[in-house]
LOTORLUM-979294 format. One record per residue: x, y, z of N, C-alpha, C, CB in turn. Coordinates in pm, whole numbers, padded with zeros to 5 digits, always signed. Glycine has a CB too. Layout:
N
XYZXYZXYZXYZ/...
***
This chain:
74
-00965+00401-00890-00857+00330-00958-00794+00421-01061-00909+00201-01024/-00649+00385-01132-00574+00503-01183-00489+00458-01175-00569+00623-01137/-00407+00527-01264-00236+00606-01255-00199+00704-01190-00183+00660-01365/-00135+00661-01072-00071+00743-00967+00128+00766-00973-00125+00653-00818/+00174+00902-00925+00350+00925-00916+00342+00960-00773+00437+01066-01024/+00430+00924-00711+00445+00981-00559+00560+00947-00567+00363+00930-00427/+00664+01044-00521+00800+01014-00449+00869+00924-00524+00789+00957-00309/+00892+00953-00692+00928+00917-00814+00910+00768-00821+01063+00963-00844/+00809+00724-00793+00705+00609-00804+00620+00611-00929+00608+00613-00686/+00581+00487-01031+00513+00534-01096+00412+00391-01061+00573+00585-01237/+00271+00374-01033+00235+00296-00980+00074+00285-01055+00265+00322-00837/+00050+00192-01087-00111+00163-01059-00213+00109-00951-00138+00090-01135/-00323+00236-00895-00360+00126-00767-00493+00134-00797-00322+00164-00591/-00535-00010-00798-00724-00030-00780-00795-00080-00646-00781-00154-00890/-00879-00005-00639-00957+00006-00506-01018-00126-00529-01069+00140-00482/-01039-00183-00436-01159-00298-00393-01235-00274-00297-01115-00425-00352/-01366-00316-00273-01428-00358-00173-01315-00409-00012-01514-00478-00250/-01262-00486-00064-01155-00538+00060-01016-00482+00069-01127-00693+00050/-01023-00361-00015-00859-00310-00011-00814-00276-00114-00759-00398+00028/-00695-00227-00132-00617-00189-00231-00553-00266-00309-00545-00123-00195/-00476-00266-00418-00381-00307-00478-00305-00252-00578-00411-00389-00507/-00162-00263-00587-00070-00178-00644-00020-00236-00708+00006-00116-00586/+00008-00192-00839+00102-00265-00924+00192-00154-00967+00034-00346-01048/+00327-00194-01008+00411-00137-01016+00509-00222-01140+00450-00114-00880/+00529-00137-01233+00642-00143-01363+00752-00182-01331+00678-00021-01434/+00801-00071-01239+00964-00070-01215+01012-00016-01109+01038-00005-01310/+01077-00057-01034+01100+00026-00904+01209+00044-00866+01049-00014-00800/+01259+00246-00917+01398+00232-00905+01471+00189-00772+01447+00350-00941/+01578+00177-00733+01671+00155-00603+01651+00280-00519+01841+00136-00639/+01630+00261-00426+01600+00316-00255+01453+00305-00214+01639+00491-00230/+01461+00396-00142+01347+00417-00057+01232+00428-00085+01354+00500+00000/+01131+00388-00118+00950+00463-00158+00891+00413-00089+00860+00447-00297/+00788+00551-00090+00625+00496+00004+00540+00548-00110+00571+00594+00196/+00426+00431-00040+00271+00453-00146+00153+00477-00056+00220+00299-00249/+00142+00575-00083+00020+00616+00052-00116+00641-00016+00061+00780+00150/-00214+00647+00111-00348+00666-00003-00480+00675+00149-00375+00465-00157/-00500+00740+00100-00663+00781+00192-00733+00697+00194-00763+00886+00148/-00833+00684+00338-00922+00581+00356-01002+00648+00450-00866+00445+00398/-01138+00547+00457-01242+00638+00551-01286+00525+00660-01397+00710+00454/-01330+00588+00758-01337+00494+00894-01488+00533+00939-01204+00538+01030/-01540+00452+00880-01670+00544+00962-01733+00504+01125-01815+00525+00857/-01665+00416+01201-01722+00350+01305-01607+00435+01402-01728+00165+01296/-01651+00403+01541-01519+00384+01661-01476+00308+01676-01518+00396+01775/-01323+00251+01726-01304+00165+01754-01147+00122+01715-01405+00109+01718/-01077+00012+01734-00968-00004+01743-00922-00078+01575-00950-00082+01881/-00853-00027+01526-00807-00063+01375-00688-00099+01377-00813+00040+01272/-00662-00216+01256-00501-00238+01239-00534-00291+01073-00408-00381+01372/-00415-00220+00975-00327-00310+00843-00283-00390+00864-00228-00273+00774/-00308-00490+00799-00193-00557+00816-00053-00537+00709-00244-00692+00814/+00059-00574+00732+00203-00574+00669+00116-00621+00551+00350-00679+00737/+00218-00480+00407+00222-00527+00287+00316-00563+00241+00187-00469+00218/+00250-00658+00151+00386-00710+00080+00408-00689-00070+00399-00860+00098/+00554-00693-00118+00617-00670-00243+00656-00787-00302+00725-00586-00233/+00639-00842-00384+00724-00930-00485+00748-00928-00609+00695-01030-00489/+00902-00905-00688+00892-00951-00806+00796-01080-00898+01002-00969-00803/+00731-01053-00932+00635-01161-01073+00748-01237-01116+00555-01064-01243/+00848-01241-01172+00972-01283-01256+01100-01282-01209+00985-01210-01360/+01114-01258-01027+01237-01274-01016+01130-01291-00862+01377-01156-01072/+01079-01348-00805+01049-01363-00632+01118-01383-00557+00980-01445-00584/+01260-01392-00569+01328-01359-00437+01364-01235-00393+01433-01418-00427/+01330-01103-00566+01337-00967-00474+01191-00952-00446+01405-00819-00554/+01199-00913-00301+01087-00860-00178+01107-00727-00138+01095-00942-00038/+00973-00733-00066+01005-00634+00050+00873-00643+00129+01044-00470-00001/+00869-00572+00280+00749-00567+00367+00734-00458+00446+00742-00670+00451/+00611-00377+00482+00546-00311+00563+00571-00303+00736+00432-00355+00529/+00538-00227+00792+00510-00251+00906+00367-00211+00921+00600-00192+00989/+00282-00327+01039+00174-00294+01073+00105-00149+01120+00168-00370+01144/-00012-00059+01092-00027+00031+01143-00147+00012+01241-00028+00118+01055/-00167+00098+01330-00265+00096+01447-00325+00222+01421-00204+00082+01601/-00500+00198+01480-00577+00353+01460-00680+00345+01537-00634+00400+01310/-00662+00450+01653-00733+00418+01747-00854+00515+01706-00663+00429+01885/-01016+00539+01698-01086+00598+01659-01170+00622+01788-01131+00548+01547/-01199+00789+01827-01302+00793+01994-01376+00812+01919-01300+00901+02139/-01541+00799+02010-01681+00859+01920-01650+01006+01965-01870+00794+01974/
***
């Protein structure tokens, strides 16, 4: 867990047991990604599901993810 900048992002993300979570101050206009390492230790077929964005104080600005797939051979 921490203070993370990526791709003029300024973001906080804490690890869980079940996943991530990001919080975010301010998020200027366009494009950003928030990426982050993970470990797989089995074989087998993986999927994220879609994340999601919402303003706290204004929830009708959004935004969403697309699902990722990860196929793992032994």
């Amino acid at each position: 867990s921490g203070y993370e900048y990526e791709d003029g992002l300024d973001y906080y993300q804490s690890v869980k047991d079940a996943g991530y979570l990001f919080f975010v101050d301010k998020i200027p206009s366009g494009i950003h990604s928030i990426s982050y390492e993970t470990v797989i230790s089995a074989s087998g077929n993986f999927t994220n599901g879609p994340a999601t964005l919402q303003c706290m104080y204004q929830p009708s600005i959004n935004a969403y993810s697309n699902m990722s797939y990860i196929i793992v051979n032994p």
